[in-house]
VOVONU-314016 format. One record per residue (C-alpha): residue number from 1; z, y, x. Coordinates in steps of 0.5 Angstrom, whole numbers. Layout:
BEGIN
+-----+-------+-------+-------+
!   i !    zz !    yy !    xx !
+-----+-------+-------+-------+
! NUM !     Z !     Y !     X !
...
+-----+-------+-------+-------+
This chain:
BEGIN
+-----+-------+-------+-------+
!   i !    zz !    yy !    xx !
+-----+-------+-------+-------+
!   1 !    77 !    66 !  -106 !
!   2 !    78 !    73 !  -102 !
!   3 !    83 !    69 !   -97 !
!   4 !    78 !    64 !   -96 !
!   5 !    72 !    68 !   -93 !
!   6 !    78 !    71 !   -89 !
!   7 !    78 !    66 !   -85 !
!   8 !    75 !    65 !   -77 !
!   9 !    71 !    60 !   -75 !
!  10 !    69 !    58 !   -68 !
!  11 !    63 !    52 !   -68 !
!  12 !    58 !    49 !   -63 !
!  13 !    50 !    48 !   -65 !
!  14 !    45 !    45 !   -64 !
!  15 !    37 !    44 !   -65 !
!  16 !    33 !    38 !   -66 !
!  17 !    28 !    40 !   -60 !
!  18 !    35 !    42 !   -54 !
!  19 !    37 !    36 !   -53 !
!  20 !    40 !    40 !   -47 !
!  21 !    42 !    47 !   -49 !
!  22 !    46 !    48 !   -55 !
!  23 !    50 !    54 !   -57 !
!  24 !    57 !    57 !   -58 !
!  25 !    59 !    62 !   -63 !
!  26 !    64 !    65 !   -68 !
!  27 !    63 !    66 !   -75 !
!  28 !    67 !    67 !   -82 !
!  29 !    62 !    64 !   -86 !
!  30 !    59 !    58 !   -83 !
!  31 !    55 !    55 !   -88 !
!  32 !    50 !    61 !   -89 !
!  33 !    51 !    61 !   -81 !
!  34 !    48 !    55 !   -81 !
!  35 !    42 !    57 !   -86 !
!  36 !    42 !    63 !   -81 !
!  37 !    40 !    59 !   -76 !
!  38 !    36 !    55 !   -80 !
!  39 !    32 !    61 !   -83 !
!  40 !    30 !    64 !   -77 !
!  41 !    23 !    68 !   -77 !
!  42 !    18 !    64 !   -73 !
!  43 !    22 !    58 !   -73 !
!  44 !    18 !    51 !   -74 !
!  45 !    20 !    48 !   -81 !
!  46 !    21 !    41 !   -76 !
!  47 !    26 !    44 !   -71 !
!  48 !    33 !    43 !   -76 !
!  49 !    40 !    46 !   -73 !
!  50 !    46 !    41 !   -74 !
!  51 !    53 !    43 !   -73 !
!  52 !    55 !    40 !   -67 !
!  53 !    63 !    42 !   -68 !
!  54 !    67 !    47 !   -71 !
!  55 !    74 !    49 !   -73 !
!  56 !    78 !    55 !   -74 !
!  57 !    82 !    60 !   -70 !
!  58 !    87 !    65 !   -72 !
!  59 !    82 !    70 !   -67 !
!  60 !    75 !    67 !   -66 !
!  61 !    73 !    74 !   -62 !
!  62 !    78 !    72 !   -57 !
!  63 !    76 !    65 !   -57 !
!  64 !    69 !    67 !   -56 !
!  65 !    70 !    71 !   -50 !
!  66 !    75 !    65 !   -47 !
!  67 !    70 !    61 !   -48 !
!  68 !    64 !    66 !   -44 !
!  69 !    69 !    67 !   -39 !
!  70 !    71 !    60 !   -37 !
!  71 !    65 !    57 !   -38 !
!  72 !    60 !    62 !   -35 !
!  73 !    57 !    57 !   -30 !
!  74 !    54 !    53 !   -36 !
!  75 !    52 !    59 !   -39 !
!  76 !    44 !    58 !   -39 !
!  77 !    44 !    67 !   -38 !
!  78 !    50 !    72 !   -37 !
!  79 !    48 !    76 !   -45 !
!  80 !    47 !    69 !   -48 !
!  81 !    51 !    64 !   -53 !
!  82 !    47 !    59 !   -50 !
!  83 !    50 !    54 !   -46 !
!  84 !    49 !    47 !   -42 !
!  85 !    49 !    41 !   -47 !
!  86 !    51 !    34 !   -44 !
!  87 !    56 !    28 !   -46 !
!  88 !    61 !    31 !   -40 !
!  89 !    60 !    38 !   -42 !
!  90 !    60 !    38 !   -50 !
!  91 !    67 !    34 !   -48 !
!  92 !    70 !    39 !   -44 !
!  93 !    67 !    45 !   -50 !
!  94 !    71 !    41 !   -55 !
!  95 !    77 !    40 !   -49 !
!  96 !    78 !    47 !   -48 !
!  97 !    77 !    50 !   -55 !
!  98 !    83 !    46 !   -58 !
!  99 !    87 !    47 !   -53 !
! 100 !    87 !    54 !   -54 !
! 101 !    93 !    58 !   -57 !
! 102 !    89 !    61 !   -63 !
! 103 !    86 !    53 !   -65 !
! 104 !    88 !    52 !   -72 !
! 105 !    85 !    46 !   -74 !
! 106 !    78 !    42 !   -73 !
! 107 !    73 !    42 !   -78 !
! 108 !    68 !    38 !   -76 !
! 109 !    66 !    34 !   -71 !
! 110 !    61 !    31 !   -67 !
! 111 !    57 !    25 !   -72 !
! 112 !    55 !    18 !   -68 !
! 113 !    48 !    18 !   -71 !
! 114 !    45 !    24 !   -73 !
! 115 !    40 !    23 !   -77 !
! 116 !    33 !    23 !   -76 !
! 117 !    28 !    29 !   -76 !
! 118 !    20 !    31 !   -75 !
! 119 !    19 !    33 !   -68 !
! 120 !    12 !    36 !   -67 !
! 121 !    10 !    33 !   -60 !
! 122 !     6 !    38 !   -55 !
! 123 !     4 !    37 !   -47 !
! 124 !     9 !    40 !   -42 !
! 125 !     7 !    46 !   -39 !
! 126 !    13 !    46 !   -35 !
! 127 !    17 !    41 !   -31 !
! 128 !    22 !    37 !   -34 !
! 129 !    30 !    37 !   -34 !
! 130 !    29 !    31 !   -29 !
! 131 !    24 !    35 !   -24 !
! 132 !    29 !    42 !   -25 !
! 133 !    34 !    38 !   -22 !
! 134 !    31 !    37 !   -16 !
! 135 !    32 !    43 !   -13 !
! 136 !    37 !    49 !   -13 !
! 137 !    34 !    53 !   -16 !
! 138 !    33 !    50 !   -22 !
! 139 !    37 !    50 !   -29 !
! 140 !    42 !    45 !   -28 !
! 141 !    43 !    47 !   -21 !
! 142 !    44 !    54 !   -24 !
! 143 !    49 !    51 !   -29 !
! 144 !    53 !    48 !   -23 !
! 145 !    54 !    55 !   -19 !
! 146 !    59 !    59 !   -20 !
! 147 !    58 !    66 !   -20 !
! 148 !    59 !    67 !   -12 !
! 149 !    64 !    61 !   -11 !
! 150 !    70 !    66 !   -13 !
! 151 !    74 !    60 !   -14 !
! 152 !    81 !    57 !   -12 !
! 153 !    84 !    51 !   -12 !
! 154 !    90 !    50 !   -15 !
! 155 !    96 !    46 !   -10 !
! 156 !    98 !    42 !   -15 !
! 157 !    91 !    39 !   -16 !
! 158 !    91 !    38 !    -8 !
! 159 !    98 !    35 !    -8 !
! 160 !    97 !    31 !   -14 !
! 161 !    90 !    27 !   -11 !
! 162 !    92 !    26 !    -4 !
! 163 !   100 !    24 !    -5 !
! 164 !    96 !    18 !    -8 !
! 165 !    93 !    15 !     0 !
! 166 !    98 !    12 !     5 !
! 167 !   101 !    16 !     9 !
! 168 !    98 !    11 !    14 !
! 169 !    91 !    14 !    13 !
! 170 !    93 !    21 !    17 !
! 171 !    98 !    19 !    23 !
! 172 !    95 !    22 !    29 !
! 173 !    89 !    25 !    25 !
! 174 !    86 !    31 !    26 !
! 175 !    84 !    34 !    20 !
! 176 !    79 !    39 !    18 !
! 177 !    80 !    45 !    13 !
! 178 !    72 !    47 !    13 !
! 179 !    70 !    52 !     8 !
! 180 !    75 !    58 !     7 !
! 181 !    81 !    55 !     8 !
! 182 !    84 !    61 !    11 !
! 183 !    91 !    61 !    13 !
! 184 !    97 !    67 !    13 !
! 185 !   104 !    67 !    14 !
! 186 !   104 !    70 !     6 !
! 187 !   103 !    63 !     2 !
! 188 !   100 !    67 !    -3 !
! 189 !    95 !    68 !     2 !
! 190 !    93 !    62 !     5 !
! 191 !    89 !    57 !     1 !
! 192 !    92 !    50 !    -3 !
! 193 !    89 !    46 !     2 !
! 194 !    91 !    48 !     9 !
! 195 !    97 !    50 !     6 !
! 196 !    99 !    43 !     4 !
! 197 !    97 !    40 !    10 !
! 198 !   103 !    45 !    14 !
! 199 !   108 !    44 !     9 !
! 200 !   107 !    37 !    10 !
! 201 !   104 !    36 !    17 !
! 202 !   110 !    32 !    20 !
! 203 !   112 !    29 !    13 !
! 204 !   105 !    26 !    15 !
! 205 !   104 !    25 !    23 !
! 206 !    99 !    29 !    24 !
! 207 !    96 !    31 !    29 !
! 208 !    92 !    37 !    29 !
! 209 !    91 !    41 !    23 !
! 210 !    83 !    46 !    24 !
! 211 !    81 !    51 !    19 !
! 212 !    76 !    56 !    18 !
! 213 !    76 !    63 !    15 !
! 214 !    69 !    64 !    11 !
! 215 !    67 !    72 !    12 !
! 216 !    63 !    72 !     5 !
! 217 !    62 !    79 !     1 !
! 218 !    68 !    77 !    -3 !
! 219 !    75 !    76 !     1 !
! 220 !    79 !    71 !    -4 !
! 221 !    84 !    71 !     1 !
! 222 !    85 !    79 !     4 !
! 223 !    83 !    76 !    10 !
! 224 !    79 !    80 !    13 !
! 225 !    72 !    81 !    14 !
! 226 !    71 !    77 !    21 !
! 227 !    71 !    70 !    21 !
! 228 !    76 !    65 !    25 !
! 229 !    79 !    57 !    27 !
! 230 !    85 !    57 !    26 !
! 231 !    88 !    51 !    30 !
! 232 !    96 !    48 !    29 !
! 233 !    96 !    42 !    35 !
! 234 !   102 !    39 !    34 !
! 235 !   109 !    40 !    30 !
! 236 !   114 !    45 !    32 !
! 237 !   121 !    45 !    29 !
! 238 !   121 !    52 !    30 !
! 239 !   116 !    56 !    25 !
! 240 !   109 !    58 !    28 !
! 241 !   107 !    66 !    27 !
! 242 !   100 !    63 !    24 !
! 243 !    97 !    69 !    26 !
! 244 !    97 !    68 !    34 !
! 245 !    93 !    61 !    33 !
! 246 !    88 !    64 !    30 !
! 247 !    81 !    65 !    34 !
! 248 !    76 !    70 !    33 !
! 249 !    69 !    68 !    37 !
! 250 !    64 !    73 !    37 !
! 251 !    58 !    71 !    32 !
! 252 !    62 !    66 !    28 !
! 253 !    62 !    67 !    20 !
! 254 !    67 !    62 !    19 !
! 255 !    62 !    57 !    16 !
! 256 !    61 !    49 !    15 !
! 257 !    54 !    51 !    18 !
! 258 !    55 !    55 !    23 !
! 259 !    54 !    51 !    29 !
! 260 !    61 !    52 !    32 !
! 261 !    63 !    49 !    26 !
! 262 !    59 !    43 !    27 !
! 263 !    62 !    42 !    34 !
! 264 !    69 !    41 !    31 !
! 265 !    66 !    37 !    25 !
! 266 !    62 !    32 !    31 !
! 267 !    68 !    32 !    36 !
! 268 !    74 !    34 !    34 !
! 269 !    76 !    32 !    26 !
! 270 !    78 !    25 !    23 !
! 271 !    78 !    28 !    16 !
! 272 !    75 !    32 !    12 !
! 273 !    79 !    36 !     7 !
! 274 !    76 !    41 !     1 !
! 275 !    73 !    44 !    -4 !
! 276 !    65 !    46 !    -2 !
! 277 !    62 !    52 !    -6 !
! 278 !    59 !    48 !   -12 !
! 279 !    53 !    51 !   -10 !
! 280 !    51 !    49 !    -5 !
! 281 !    55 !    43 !    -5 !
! 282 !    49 !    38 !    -3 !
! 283 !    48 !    41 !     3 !
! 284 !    55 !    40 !     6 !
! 285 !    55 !    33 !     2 !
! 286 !    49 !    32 !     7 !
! 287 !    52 !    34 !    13 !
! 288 !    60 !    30 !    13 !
! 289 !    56 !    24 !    10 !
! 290 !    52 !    25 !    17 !
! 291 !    58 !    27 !    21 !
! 292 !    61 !    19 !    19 !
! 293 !    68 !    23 !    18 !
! 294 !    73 !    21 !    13 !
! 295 !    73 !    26 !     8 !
! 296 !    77 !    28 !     1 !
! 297 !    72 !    33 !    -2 !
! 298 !    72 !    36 !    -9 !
! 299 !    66 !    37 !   -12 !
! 300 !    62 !    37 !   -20 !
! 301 !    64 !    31 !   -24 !
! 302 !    57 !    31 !   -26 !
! 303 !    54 !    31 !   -18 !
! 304 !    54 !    23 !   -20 !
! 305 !    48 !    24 !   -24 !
! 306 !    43 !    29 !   -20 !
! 307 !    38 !    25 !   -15 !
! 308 !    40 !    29 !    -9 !
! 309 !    48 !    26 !   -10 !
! 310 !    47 !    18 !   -13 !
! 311 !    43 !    16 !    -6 !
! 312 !    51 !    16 !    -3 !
! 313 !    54 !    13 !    -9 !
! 314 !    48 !     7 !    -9 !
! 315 !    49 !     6 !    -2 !
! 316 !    56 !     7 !    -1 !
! 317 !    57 !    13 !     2 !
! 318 !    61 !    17 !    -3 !
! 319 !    66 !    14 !    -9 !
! 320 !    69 !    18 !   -13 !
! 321 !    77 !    21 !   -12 !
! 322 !    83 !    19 !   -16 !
! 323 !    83 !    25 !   -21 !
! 324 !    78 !    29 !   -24 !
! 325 !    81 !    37 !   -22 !
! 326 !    79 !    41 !   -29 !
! 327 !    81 !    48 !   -28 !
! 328 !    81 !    53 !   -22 !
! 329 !    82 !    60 !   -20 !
! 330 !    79 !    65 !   -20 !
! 331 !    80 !    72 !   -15 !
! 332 !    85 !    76 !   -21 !
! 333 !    89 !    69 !   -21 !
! 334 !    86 !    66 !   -28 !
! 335 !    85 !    59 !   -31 !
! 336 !    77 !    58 !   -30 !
! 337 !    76 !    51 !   -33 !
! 338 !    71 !    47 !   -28 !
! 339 !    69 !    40 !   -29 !
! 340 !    69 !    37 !   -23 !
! 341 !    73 !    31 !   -19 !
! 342 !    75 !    29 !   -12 !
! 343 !    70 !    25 !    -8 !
! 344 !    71 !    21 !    -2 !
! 345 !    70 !    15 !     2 !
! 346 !    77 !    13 !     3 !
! 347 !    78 !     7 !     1 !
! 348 !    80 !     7 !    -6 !
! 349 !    87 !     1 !    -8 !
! 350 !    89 !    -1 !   -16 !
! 351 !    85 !     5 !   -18 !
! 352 !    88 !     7 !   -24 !
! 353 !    82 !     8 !   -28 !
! 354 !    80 !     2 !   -28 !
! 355 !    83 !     1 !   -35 !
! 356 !    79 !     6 !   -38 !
! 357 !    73 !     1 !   -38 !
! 358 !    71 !    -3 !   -43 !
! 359 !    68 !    -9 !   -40 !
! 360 !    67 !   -14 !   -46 !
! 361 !    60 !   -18 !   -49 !
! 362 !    55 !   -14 !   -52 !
! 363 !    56 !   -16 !   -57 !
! 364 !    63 !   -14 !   -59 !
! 365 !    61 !    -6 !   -57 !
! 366 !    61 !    -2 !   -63 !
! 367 !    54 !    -1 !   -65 !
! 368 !    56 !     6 !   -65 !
! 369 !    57 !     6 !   -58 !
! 370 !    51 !     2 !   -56 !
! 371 !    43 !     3 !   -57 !
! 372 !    36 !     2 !   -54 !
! 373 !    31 !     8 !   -52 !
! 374 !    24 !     7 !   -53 !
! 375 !    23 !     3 !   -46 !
! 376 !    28 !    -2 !   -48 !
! 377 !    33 !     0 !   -43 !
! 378 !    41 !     0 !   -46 !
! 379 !    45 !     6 !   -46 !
! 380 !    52 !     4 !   -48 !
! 381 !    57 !    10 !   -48 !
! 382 !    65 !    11 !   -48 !
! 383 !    66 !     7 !   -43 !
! 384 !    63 !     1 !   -45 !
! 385 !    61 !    -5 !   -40 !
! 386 !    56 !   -11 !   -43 !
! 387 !    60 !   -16 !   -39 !
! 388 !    55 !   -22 !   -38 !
! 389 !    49 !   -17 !   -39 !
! 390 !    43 !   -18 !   -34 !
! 391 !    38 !   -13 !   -35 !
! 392 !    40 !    -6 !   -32 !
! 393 !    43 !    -1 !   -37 !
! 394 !    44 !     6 !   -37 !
! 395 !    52 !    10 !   -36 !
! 396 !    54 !    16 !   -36 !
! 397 !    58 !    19 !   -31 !
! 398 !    65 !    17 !   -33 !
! 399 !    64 !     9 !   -32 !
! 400 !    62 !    11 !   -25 !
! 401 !    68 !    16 !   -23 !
! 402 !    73 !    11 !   -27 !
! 403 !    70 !     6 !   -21 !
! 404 !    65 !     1 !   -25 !
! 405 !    61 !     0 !   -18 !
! 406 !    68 !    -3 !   -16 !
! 407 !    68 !    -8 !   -22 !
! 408 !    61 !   -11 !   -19 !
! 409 !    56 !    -7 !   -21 !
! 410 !    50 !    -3 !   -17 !
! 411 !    45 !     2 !   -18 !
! 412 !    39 !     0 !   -19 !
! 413 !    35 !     6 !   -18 !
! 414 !    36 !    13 !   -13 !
! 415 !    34 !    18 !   -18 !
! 416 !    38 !    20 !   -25 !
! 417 !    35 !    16 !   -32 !
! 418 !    33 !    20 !   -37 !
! 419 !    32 !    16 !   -44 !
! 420 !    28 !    18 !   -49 !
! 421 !    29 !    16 !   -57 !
! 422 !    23 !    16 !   -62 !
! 423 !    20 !    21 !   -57 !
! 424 !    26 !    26 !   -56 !
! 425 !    30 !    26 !   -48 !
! 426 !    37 !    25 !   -48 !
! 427 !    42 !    26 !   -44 !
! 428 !    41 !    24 !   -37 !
! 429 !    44 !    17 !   -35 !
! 430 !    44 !    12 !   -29 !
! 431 !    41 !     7 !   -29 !
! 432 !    47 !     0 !   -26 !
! 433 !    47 !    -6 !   -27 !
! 434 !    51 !   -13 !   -25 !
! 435 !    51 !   -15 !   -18 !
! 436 !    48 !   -24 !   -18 !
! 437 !    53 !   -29 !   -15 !
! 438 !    50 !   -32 !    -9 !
! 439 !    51 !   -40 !   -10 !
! 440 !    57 !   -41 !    -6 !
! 441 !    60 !   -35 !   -10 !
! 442 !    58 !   -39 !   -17 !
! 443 !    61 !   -45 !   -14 !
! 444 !    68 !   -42 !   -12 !
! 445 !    69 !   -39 !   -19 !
+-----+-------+-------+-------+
């Protein structure tokens, strides 16, 4: 019994009113955990805890801290344990935890229907999720950012994405490296992307290589307070000093807004290639799709499910990448877990992905994975596709960067779905639906 209590927990909680919170903590015990919760003073009798997930480790102080550390950006304040809660997020908490080291066994996970409690209905006094999302400063916009950008990405994620295009695709280009993609003669000092691109400028017949230092308060690359364009025009046999093809013009901060970089998005680049800061990643999504350059750009793998981004997808400007890119840098060089994914408009053969959807009869989906929300609309979840289904349904993100809407399937609707069950919102969604056949293509079947 004395061994038993010795024991280490570290769990995922949830109450019946946050459908978009929960919280992450550790315990030794984690039943009176649960009753804790529970019984806390001034807590309406209809709000009910239910553990979401919990499992054993050999040290669950180290784990929390691991976890607060790596998931700072779905942290609702910096002093609590209360985190972002979606169908993606809860993947990646469950994802990270059992992966680490000190995991020891998992104990309880996620049920596919939870059971039915009281809810007590009042108005709104404040805007919902769905409104929140809709400008920076709202909660899921504050999830997204990462605590001043301070994050690399790693030369094996860049490597691994764009290794999967023809090499046809960048002979003669010019590409442009746009958002602190600094370059130093010490690799250890140069960002993935540039440094990819010079090491494989003539494998790839480029023709110019462009990227830009951004001078923000924190300098991920020791590279000075001055923002600068540093300009490879052609492959030389003999090794470039990087340092003398690096300009400084007076007043330029270095970055993708300022003026001068525009001019050289507009009049010089062929493709784009980068990581934009997560939080600001609509604006410079606004800018590159205007710009009508060819891009490869890495941003949040939930970006599909906020209003601002689903226009692109809708209309066809933006898919997503090959690969979904999970952990980054941070400024000490430590694993940080992100979940984001590569977007583009490049276009996109045989993607790999397609094997993760399950298109199939509705009425072969598992009951488990398919329900009704109060306005008789179809969430279907785990990737599954009601194939011959007319009527538009709700997906998550994962249909839509595993390339549903190259399967024929369209968007229906510019603004994210929020469904409601027996009153109670869920996780947000997007709305697709199966593109009709015109009679001459009905014909050629």
């Amino acid at each position: 019994m004395e061994k038993e209590k010795s024991k280490q927990y570290i769990y995922v909680v949830q109450a019946s009113n946050e459908s978009t919170r929960c919280k992450i903590g550790k315990t030794k015990d984690l039943e009176r955990r649960l009753k804790d919760y529970n019984n806390m003073t001034g807590k309406s009798k209809d709000i009910i805890y239910q553990y979401l997930f919990t499992c054993e480790v050999k040290d669950m102080t180290e784990v929390e801290k691991n976890i607060k550390e790596n998931f700072s950006i779905l942290r609702e304040t910096k002093n609590t344990e209360i985190y972002l809660l979606n169908e993606e997020s809860f993947e990646f908490y469950v994802q990270f935890i059992k992966s680490h080291p000190l995991f020891v066994r998992e104990l309880f996970i996620k049920p596919d229907d939870k059971p039915e409690v009281k809810v007590k209905y009042v108005e709104k006094t404040t805007p919902s999720l769905d409104d929140r999302g809709l400008t920076r400063k709202d909660v899921m916009q504050r999830a997204q950012r990462v605590k001043d950008d301070e994050y690399y990405t790693r030369y094996e994620d860049v490597e691994k994405e764009l290794k999967m295009y023809d090499k046809s695709i960048w002979k003669d280009k010019c590409v442009f490296c746009n958002c602190d993609d600094a370059v130093d003669n010490d690799e250890r000092r140069t960002s993935a992307f540039a440094l990819y691109f010079l090491q494989n400028f003539k494998q790839l017949q480029l023709k110019k290589l462009i990227c830009t230092h951004y001078s923000s308060k924190v300098d991920l690359f020791n590279q000075g307070a001055r923002g600068y364009v540093f300009t490879k025009d052609g492959f030389s046999e003999i090794k470039d000093d990087y340092d003398k093809l690096k300009k400084y013009p007076a007043g330029y901060d270095g970055s993708f807004d300022h003026p001068l970089s525009i001019k050289i998005l507009n009049e010089e680049a062929d493709i784009v290639c980068t990581n934009p800061p997560f939080s600001i990643a609509i604006d410079y999504w606004n800018l590159v799709v205007k710009s009508k350059k060819k891009f490869l750009i890495i941003s949040s793998f939930t970006s599909v499910l906020f209003s601002a981004f689903i226009p692109f997808f809708k209309n066809n400007k933006v898919w997503a990448g090959y690969n979904r890119v999970d952990n980054f840098l941070n400024p000490d060089k430590e694993i940080a877990m992100i979940p984001a994914h590569w977007f583009t408009n490049i276009p996109i053969t045989d993607r790999p992905k397609y094997k993760n959807l399950k298109i199939m009869s509705l009425k072969e989906i598992p009951e488990k994975h398919k329900k009704y929300d109060d306005s008789k609309t179809l969430l279907v979840d785990n990737c599954y596709i009601p194939k011959g289904y007319q009527k538009p349904f709700a997906v998550s993100a994962f249909p839509i960067v595993n390339g549903i809407l190259e399967k024929g399937y369209k968007i229906v609707q510019e603004k994210r779905y929020t469904p409601y069950i027996n009153g109670k919102e869920k996780f947000a969604r997007v709305l697709v639906q199966k593109i009709e056949k015109n009679k001459k293509e009905k014909e050629d079947e």
